[in-house]
N, C-alpha and C positions, 0 to 999 in steps of 0.2 A: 721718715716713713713710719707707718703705721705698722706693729710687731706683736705676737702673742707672744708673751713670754712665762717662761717656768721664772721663778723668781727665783727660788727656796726650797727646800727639802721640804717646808711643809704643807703638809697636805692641801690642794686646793689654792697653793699660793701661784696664782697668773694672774698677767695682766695684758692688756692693750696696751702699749706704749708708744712712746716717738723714740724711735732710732735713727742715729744717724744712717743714712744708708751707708750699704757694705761696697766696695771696691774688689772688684775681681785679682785675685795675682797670677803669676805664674801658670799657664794650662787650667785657670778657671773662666768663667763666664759669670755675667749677671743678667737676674730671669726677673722681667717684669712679671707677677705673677696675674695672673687670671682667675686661678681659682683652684682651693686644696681642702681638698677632705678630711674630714677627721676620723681617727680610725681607733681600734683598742689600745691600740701602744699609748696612741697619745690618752686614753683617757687614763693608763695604769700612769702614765707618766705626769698625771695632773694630780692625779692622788698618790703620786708615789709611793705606788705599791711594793709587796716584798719581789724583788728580784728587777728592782728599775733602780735598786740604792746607787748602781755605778753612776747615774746622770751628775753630771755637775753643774748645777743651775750656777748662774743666768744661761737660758738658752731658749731660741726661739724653736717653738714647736712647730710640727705640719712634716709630712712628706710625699702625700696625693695631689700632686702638685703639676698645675699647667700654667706652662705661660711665654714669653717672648722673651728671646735671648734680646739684650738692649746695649751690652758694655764687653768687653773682650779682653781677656789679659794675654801679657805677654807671651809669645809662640802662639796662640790658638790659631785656630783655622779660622779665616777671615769670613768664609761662606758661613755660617754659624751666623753670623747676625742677622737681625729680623726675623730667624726662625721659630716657628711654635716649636715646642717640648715640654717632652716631662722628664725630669731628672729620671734615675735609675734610685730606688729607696734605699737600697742594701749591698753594699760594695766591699770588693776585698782590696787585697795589696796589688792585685794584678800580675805577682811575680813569682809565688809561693805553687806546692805541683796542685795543691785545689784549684786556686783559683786558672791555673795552665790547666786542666782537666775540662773545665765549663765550668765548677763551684763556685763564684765565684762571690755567690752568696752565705759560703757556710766558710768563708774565708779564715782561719781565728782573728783575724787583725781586720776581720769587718769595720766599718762604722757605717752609721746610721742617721740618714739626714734627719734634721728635727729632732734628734738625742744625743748621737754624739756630735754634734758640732750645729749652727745654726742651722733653723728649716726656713717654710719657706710659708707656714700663715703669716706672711707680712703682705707686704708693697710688692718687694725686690728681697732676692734672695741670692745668694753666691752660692757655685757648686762647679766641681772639674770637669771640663769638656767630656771625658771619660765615661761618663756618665749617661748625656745627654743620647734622648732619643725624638727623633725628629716624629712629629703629628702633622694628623689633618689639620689643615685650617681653615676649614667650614663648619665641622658640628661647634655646636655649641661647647662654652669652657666649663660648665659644669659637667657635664660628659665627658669631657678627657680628663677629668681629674678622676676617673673610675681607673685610668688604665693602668695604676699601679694595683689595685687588688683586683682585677679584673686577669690580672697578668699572672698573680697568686693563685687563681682560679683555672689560668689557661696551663700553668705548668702541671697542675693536678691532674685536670684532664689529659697532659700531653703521656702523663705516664701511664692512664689506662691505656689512649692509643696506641703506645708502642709495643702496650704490652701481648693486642689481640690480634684480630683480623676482620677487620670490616665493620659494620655498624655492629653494635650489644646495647643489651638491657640493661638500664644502668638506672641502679638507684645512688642518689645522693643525698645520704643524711645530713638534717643542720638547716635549716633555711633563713640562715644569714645574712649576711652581703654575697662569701665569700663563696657559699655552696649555692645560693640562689643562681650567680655568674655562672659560678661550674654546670648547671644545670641549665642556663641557657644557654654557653657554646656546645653542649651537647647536643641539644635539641641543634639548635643553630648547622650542624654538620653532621645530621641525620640520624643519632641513635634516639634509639625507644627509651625516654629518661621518666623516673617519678623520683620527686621531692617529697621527702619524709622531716616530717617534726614532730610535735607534741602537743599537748593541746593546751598549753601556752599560745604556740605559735597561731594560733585559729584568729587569736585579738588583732594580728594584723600585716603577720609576713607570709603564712597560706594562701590570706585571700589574695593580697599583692600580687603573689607565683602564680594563683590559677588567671589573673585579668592578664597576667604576660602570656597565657595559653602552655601552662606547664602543668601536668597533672601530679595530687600533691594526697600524700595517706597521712595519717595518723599512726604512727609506731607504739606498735604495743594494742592496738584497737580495730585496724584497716589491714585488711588480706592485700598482701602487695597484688599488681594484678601479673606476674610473670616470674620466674625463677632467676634472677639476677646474672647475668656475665662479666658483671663488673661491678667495682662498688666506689664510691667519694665520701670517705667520712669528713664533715667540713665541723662534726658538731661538737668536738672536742670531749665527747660521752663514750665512757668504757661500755654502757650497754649497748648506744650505737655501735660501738664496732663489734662488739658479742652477735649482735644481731647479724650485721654483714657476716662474720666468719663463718654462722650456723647456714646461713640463707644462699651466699652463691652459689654456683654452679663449680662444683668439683675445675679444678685449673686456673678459678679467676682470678682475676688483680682484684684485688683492696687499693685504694690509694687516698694515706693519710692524710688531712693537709690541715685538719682541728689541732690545736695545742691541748694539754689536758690539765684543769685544775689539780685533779689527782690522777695517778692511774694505778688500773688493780691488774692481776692477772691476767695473762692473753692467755686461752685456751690455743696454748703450741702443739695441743694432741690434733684437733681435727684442722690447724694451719698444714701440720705435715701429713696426716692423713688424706686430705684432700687437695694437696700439692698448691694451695693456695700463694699466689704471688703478693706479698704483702709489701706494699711502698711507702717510706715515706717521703712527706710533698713539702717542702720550707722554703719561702720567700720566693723571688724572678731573678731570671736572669735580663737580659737585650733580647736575646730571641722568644722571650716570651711577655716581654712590653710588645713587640712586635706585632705577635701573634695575638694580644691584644688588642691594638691600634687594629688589625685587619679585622677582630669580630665585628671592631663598631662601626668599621666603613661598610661593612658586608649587608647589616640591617641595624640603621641608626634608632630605630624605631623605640626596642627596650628600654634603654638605657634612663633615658630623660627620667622615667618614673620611676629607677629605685631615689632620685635626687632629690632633697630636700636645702635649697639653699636658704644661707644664713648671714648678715652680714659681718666681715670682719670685724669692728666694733662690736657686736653683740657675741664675742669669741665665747665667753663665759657661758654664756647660758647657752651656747651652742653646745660646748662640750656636757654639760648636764644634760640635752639631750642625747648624745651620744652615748653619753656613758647608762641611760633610763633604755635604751635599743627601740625605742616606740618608733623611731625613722629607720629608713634602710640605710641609708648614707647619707650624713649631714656633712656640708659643703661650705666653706667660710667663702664669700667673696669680696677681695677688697673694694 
């Protein structure tokens, strides 16, 4: 089968290769894939960046991944086969009191398809029943390969939900993959959303937001058009979140879900001044692949056009667009 792989610690060293296909063992399955995105990890993991030194190459990258369970290992659950799915991307031990809590993605003993152990830009890809979360099988497979950061998106948003009462105003800085999602199951399940960027963003992921019918300002230039009850930082900017702290509504949630190249001071005077609920939002769990899978059934419509498919052979220069952000999500299909 056909495989991206990390080769080498050194920078930029992947390849297309032939792999023997992998064989399921014990409580795994093998997933004919469909189709898998490529995301930031994988591009820090092509150029291995600082803090991706633990990867130990050879290993096959991907973990946005849809496709058809095809082969079964010992013990599995027989119904499993012929099923669409996407793996779970982020997994703990399953036995530790995090992952017995729901964490099961902040697990210590996590691993990580497509870094710690094979993914799944190939053919076929091996991974634990554990994992598996059953999809539509109508939309299309570029589409469900959104539903691992789309799921990143929907746990962001579940912690404003829980945190208020009814629809809010919510602005979502960052308009990314990950906060553009966040801002359409918001819209999607009726609050008052605007997308905030920068005028970078104006060259081509603003305009993207406003043709999906989400209204979109300029930070730092554009008068929001409401006083915030909630906020999505998706932009991984100390001034975006400066900005949210100053701007909500005395009582509101913040909820993190950007990583930060750096971070400077958080003004903890007017966090506890204004009783500010401040969250942070890291990786999915299953009920929030779930809650995924249900945006896209709800209205399939979005989705198709943040995708840009690419084909497996052409992995390489798919990930240089990934890693240039000129696409919303680039999508290898074998």
């Amino acid at each position: 089968m056909r495989a991206l792989t990390k080769k080498s610690a050194i920078p930029c060293d992947v390849r297309v290769q032939n792999l023997p296909k992998p064989e399921p063992g014990p409580g795994q399955v093998r997933v004919r894939t469909e189709a898998c995105g490529l995301c930031g990890s994988d591009v820090h993991a092509w150029r291995h960046d600082t803090g991706y030194e633990w990867i130990r190459p050879p290993v096959v990258l991907g973990h946005e991944a849809v496709g058809c369970v095809e082969a079964l290992g010992d013990g599995v659950d027989p119904n499993w086969l012929g099923k669409r799915v996407v793996p779970v991307a982020i997994d703990g031990c399953g036995v530790c009191t995090l992952c017995e809590r729901g964490f099961r993605q902040i697990c210590p003993q996590r691993t990580v398809l497509g870094l710690s152990f094979d993914g799944a830009a190939a053919e076929s890809f091996v991974v634990s029943e554990v994992r598996l979360v059953e999809v539509d099988r109508d939309l299309p497979a570029s589409t469900l390969a959104l539903t691992e950061p789309l799921s990143v998106a929907c746990r962001a948003v579940a912690h404003i939900e829980n945190a208020g009462e009814g629809p809010t105003q919510v602005v979502v800085s960052g308009p990314g993959p990950i906060g553009t999602m966040a801002a359409l199951v918001l819209a999607q399940r009726g609050h008052d959303v605007v997308l905030s960027g920068v005028d970078n963003d104006e060259n081509g992921r603003l305009p993207l937001a406003r043709s999906l019918g989400l209204r979109t300002v300029i930070a730092g230039r554009d008068e929001l058009p409401f006083t915030p009850t909630a906020w999505v930082d998706a932009s991984g900017s100390t001034a975006a979140l400066d900005a949210a702290i100053a701007a909500v509504l005395p009582g509101s949630p913040i909820s993190v879900v950007g990583l930060f190249a750096r971070t400077g001071p958080v003004d903890f005077n007017a966090v506890t001044r204004k009783e500010i609920r401040l969250q942070g939002s890291y990786g999915s769990t299953k009920v929030d692949y779930r809650a995924a899978a249900t945006a896209m059934a709800v209205d399939p419509t979005p989705w198709p056009q943040l995708v840009t498919e690419i084909p497996l052979t052409d992995a390489a220069s798919a990930l240089e667009r990934a890693a240039a952000g000129h696409d919303m999500k680039v999508v290898l299909v074998p």
